[in-house]
Backbone as numpy.savetxt, mean C-alpha at the origin, in Angstrom:
# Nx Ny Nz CAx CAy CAz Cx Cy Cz
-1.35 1.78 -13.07 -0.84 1.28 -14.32 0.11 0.13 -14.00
0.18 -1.22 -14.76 0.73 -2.14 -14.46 1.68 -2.21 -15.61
3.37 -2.51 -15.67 4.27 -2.33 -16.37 5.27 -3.56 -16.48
5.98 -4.46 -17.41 6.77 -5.30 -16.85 8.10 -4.95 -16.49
8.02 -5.30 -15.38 9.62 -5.47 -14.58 11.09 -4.91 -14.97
10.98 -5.39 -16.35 12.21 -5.33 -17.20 13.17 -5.89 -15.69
14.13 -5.21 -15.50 15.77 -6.14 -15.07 15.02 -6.48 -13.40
13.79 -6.10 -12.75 13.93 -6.32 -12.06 13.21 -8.09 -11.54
13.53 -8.12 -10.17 12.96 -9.75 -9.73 11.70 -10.29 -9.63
11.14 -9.47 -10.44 9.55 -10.07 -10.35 9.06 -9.77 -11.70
7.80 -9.88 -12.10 7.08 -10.08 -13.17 6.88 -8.60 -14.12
6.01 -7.98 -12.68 5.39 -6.59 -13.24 5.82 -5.74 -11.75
5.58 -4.42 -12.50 5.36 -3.07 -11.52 4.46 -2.58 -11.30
3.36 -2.28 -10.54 2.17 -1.01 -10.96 2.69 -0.22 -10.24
2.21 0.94 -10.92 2.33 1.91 -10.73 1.67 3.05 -9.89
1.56 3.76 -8.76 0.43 4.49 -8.10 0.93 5.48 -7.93
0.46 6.85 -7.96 0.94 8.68 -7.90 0.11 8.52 -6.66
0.91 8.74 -5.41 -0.09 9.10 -4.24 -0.02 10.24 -3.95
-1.30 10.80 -3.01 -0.90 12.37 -2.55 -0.05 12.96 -2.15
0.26 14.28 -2.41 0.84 15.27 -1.62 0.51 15.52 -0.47
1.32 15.37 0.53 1.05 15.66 1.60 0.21 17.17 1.84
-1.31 17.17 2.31 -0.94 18.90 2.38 -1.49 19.69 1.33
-1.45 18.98 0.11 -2.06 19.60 -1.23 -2.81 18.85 -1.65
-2.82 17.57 -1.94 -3.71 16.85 -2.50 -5.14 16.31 -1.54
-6.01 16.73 -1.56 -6.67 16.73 -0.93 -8.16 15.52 -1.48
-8.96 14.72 -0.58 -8.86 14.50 0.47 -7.57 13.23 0.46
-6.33 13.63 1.19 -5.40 12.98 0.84 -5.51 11.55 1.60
-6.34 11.53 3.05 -6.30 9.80 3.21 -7.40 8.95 1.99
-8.48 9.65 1.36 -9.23 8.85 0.57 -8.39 8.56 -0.58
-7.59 9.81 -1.02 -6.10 9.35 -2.18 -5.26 8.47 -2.38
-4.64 8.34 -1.25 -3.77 7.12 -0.37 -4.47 6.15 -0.24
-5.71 5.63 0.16 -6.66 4.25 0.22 -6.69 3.99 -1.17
-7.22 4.77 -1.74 -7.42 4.68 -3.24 -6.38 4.19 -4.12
-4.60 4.29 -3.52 -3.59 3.98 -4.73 -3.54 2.46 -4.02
-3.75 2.27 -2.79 -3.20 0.87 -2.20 -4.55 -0.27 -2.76
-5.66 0.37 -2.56 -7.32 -0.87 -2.91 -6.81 -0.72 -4.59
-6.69 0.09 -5.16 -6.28 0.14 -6.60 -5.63 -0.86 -7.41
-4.07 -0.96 -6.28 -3.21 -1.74 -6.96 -3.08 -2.98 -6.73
-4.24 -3.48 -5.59 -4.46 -4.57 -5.15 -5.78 -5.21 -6.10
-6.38 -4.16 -6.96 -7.25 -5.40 -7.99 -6.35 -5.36 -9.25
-5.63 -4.40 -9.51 -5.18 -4.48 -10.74 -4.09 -6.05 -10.66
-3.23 -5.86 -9.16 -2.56 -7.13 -9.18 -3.57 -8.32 -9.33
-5.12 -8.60 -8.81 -6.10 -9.37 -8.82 -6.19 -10.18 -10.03
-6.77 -8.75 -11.05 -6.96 -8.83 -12.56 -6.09 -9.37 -13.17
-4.58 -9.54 -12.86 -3.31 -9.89 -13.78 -3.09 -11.46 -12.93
-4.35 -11.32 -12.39 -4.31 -12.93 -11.63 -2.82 -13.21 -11.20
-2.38 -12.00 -9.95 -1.05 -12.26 -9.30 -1.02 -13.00 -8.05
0.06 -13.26 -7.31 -0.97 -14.11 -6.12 -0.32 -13.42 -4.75
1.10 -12.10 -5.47 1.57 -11.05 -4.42 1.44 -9.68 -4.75
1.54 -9.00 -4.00 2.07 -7.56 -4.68 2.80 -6.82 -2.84
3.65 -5.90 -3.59 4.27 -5.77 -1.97 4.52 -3.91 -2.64
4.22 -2.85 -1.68 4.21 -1.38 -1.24 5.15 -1.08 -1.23
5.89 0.07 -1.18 6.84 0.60 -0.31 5.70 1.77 0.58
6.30 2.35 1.25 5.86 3.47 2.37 4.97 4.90 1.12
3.81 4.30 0.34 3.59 5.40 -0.89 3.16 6.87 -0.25
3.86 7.89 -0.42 3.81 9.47 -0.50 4.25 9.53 0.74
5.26 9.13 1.10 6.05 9.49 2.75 7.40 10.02 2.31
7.56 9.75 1.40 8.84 10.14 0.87 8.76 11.84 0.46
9.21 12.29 -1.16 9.02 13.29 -1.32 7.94 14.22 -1.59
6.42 13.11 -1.20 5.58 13.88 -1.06 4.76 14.19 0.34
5.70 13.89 1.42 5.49 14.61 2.83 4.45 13.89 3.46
4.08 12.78 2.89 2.73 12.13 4.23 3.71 11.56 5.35
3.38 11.84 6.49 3.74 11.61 7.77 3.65 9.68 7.76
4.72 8.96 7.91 4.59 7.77 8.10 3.36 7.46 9.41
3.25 7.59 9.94 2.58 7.71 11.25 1.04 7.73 10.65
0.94 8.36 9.87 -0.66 8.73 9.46 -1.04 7.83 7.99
0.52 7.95 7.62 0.16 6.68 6.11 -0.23 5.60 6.38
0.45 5.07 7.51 0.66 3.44 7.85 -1.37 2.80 8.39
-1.81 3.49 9.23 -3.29 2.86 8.76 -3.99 2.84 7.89
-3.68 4.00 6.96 -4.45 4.08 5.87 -4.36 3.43 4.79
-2.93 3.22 4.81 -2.32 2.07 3.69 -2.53 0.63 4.08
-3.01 0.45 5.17 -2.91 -1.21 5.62 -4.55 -1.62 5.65
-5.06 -0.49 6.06 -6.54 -0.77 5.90 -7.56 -1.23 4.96
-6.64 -0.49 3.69 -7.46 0.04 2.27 -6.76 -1.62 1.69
-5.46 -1.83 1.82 -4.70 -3.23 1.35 -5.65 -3.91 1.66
-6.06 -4.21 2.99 -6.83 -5.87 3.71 -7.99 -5.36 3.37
-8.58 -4.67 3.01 -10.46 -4.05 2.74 -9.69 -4.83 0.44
-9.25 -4.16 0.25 -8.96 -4.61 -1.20 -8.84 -6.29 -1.47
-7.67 -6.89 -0.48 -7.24 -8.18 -0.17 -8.53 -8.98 -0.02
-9.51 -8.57 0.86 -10.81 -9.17 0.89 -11.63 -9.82 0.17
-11.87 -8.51 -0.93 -12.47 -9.48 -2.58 -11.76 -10.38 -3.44
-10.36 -10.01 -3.22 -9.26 -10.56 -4.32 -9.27 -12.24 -4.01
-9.27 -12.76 -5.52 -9.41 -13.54 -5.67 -8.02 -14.78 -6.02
-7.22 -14.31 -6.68 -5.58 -14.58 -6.61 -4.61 -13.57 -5.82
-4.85 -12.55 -5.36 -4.03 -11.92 -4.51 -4.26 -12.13 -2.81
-2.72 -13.33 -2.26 -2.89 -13.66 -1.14 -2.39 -13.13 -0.26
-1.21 -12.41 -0.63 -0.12 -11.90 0.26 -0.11 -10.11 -0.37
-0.30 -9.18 0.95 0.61 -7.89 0.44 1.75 -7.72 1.35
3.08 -7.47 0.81 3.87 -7.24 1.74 4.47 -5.31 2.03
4.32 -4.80 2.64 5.03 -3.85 2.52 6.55 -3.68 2.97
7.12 -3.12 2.49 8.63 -2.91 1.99 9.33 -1.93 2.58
9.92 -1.02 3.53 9.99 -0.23 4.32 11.36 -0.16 4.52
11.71 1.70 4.49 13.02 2.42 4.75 12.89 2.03 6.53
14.31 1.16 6.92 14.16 1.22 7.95 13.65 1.02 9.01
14.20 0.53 10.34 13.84 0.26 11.63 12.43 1.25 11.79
12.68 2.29 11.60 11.44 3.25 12.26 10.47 3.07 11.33
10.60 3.12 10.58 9.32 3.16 9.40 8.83 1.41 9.77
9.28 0.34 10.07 8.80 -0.81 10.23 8.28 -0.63 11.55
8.86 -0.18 12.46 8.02 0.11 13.81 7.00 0.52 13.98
6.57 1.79 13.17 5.42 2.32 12.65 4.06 1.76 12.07
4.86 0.72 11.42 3.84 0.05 10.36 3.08 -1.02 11.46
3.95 -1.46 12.08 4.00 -2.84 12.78 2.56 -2.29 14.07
3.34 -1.25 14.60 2.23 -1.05 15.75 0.59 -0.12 14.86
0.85 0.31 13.61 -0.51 0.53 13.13 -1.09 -1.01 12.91
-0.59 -1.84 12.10 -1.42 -3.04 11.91 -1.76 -3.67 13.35
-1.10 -3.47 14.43 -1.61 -4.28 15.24 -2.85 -3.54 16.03
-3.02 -2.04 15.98 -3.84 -1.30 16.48 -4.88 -1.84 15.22
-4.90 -1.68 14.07 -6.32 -2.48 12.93 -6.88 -3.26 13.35
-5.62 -4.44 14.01 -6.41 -6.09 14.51 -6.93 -5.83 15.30
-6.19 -4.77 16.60 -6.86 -4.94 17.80 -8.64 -4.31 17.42
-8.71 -3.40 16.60 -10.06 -2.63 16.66 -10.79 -3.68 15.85
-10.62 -4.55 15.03 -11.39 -5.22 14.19 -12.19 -6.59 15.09
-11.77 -6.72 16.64 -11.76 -7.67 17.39 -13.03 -7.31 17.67
């Protein structure tokens, strides 16, 4: 669901409910599914960014470690078709959670070689 901003620094919000760690099952196709999702809806609203935070690592228990390919994969597989969406940035609690992210995307590139 895409929402406007109101007080904040950008345009719009969308919105994504990602899995429960653990309960929601199959929870990496869940998780691909909120990140390729919000990357056409930003498409459709002909945006030309949209930027993540770390979705269902928080209080719904996905292991950063196991989010971080699944969320970067499903982004650049989405990013692919998009036609005004050039940039995704993700947004991240912290040194460790960026460390995480950093060495999953570079393990993507390396396998995509």
């Amino acid at each position: 669901m895409i929402t406007e901003a109101f007080g904040l620094p950008n345009r719009f919000v969308i919105h994504v409910l990602g899995p429960r760690y653990g309960i929601d099952e199959p929870a990496e196709d869940l998780l691909a599914a909120c990140h390729e999702g919000a990357v056409v809806l930003a498409d459709e609203h002909e945006l030309s960014s949209i930027a993540f935070p770390a979705v269902s690592t928080g209080a719904f228990g996905y292991p950063v470690a196991e989010a971080a390919p699944v969320a970067l994969a499903a982004a650049q597989r989405a990013l692919s078709g998009a036609r005004h969406v050039r940039s995704v940035r993700f947004v991240l609690y912290g040194h460790d959670e960026r460390q995480t992210f950093e060495q999953a995307w570079s393990e993507l590139r390396s396998a995509q070689r």
